[in-house]
C-alpha positions in Angstrom: 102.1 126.1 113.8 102.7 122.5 113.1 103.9 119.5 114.3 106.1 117.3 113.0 106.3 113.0 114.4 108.8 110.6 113.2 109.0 107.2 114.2 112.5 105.6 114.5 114.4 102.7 115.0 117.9 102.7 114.6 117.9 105.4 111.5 121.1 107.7 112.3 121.7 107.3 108.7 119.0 108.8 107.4 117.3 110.8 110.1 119.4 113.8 109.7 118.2 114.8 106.1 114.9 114.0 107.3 115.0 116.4 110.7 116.5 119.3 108.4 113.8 119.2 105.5 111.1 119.7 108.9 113.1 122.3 110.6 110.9 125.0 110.2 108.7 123.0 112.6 109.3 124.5 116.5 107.8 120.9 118.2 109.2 117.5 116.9 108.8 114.8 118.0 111.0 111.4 117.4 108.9 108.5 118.4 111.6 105.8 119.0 111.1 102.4 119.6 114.5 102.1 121.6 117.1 102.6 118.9 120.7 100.7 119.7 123.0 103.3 117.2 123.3 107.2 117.5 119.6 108.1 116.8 118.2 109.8 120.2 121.5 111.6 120.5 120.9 113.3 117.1 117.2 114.2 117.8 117.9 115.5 120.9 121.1 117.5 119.4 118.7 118.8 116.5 116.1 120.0 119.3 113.7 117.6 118.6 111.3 115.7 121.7 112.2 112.3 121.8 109.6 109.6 123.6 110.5 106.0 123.6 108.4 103.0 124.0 108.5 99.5 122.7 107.5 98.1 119.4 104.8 95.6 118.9 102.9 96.9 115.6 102.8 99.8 113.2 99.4 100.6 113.9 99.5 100.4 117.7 103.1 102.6 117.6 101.4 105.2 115.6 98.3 105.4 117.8 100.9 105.6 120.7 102.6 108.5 119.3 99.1 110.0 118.6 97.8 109.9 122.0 101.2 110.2 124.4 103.4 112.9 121.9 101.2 115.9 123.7 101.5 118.0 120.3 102.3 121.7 120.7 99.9 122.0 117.5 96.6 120.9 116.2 97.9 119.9 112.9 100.9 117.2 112.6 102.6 116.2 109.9 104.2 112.4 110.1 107.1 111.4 108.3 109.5 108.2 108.2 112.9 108.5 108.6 113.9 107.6 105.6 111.3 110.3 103.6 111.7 114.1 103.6 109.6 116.9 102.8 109.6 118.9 99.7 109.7 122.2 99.2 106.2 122.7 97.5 105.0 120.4 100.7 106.4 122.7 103.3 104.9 125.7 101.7 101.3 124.1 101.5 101.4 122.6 104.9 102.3 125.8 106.7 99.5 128.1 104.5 96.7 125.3 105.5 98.2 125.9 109.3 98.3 129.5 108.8 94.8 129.7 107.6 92.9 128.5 110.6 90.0 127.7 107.7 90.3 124.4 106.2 86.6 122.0 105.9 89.5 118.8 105.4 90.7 117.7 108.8 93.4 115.2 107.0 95.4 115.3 103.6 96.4 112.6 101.7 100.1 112.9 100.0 102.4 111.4 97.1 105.1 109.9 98.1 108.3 109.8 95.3 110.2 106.9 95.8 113.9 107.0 94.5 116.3 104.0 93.4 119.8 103.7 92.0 119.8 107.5 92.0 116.8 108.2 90.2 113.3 108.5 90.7 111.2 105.1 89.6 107.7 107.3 88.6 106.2 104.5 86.7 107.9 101.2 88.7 106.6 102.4 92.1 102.9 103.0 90.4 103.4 106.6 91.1 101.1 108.4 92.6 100.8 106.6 95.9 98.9 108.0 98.3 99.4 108.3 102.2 97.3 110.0 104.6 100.1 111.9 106.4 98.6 115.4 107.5 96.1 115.5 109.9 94.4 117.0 113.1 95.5 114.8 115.5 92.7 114.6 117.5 90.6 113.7 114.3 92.1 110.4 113.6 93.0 107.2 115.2 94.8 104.0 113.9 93.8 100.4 114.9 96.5 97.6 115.8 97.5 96.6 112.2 101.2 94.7 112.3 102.2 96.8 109.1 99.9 98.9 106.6 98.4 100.7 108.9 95.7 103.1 107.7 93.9 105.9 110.6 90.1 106.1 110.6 89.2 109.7 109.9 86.5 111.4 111.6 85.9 114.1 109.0 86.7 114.8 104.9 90.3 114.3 103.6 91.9 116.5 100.9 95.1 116.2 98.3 98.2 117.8 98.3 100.1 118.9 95.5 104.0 118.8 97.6 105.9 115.4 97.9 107.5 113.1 100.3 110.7 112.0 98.6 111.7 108.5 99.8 114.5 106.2 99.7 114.0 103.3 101.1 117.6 102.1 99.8 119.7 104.9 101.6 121.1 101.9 103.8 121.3 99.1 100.9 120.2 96.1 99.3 121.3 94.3 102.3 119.3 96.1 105.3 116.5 96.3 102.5 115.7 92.7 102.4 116.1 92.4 106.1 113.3 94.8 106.9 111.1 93.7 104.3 111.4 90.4 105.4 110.3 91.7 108.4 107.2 93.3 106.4 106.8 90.0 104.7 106.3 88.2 108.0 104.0 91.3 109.2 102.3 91.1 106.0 101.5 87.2 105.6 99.8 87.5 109.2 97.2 90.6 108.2 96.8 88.8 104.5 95.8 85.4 106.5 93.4 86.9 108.9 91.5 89.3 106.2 91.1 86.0 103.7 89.5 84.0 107.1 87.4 87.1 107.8 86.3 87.0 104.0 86.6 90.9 104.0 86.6 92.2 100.4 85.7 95.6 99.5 84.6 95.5 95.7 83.3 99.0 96.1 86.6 99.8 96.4 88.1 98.8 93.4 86.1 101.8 91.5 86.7 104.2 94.2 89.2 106.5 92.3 88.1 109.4 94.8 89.5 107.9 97.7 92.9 106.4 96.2 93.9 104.8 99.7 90.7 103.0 99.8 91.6 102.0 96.3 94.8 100.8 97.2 93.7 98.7 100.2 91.2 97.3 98.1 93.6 96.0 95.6 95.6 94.3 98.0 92.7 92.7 99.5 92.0 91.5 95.9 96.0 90.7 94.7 96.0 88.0 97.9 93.3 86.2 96.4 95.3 85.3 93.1 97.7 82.1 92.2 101.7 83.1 91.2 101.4 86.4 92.7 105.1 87.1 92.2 105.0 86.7 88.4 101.1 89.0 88.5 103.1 91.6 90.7 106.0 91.7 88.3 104.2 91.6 85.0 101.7 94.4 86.3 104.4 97.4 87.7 107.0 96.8 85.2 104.3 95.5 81.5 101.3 97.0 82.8 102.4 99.9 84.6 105.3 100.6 82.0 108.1 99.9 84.5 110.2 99.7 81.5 110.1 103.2 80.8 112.4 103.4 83.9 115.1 101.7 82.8 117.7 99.6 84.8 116.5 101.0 88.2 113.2 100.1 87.1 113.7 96.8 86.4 116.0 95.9 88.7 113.1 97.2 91.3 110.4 95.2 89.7 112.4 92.0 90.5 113.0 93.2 94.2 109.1 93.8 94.2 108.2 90.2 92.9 110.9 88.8 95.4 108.8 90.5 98.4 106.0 89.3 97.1 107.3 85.5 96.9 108.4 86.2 100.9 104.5 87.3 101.6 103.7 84.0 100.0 106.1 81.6 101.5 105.8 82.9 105.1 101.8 82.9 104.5 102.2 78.9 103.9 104.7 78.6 106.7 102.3 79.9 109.0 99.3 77.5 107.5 101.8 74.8 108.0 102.5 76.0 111.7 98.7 76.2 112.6 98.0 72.8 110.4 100.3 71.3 113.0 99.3 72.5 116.0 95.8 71.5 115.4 96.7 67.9 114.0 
């Protein structure tokens, strides 16, 4: 009825809650991108299809598991390992599946990210949207080295069902390794869209399409001086972090640090490219 795709890398931790909130699914798939800890053994033991192949960028991974998982179904759902799938999602899912009678060929979804054991609505500018449900063969994703949103050949749709996330299941420590990761991923796709003078104003006002919305901020936010003091000020002042307490602060100030991290690798690499042409 559906498929279900998660892409891996060393997430034993968290990838058995994620593999039994999608076991109604009869074809999943674990995309792994050769995982050193106990992650292939516990797809494989949970019946899951496991494919490796080896990392270079979010959106060229994704496109790989697209095109080489050989879904069972027309419909996949895609979920990280650290996310897992409500009950109300489930439910929806499976009746759009059932149907056969849908005019969306994708559906966006919330994601509800949790910290310190609670859920951070207002911190994590709840809702967030990520296009997550699709026919496969109706979308396709472009080599991005993180942020990667699919081109959709057809009209996209909201669901009501979450994707709970937590991000933090493995700590503070692995947390700021992999988003220094993101940082470096980040600084790179924020350098080349500021050359390419891409900005989409339209965007900004495009509260239909939330994703475009969101991509359009961004473009915007890298544009601005002391982007870890705007980031901060705006989720937990603007955005009424504060409503969420100690987890909420205590994430705003994670949220401007990975900010200042996009900033200083973005001038390490002008410096970089500065030298190599002087």
């Amino acid at each position: 009825m559906i498929s279900v795709l998660i892409l891996t890398f060393n997430e034993d931790q968290n990838l058995p809650a994620c593999l039994d909130s999608v076991k109604w699914s009869d074809d999943i798939v674990v995309f792994d991108s050769f995982s050193s800890d106990r992650t292939v053994e516990i797809a494989r033991a949970a019946g899951a299809r496991v494919l490796q192949r080896r990392f270079d960028d979010y959106g060229s991974q994704r496109e790989a598991a697209r095109t080489q998982s050989n879904f069972k179904h027309e419909w996949v759902l895609a979920v990280d390992a650290d996310e897992r799938v409500d009950s109300e999602l489930a439910a929806e899912v499976l009746s759009i599946a059932k149907s056969h009678v849908s005019r969306f060929v994708a559906y966006r979804i919330a994601r509800k990210d949790y910290f310190m054991d609670s859920w951070i609505k207002r911190s994590t500018l709840y809702p967030s949207w990520f296009v997550r449900f699709f026919q496969h063969q109706r979308i396709r994703y472009e080599p991005r080295k993180v942020h990667e949103y699919p081109t959709i050949d057809g009209l996209v749709g909201e669901l009501r069902g979450h994707l709970l996330h937590y991000s933090f299941n493995k700590g503070l420590a692995d947390w700021r390794q992999k988003h220094a990761r993101y940082a470096e991923a980040e600084a790179a796709e924020n350098l080349k869209d500021l050359r390419s003078r891409r900005q989409d104003l339209a965007g900004l006002l495009c509260i239909a399409d939330p994703v475009r919305r969101r991509r359009a901020l961004k473009q915007l936010s890298m544009r601005l001086p002391f982007r870890p003091t705007l980031r901060f000020m705006y989720m937990y002042l603007l955005r009424m972090g504060f409503l969420d307490g100690k987890p909420g602060l205590a994430y705003c100030r994670l949220m401007a640090e990975y900010e200042r991290m996009i900033v200083t690798k973005m001038n390490e690499l002008k410096r970089s490219e500065k030298s190599v042409r002087d």
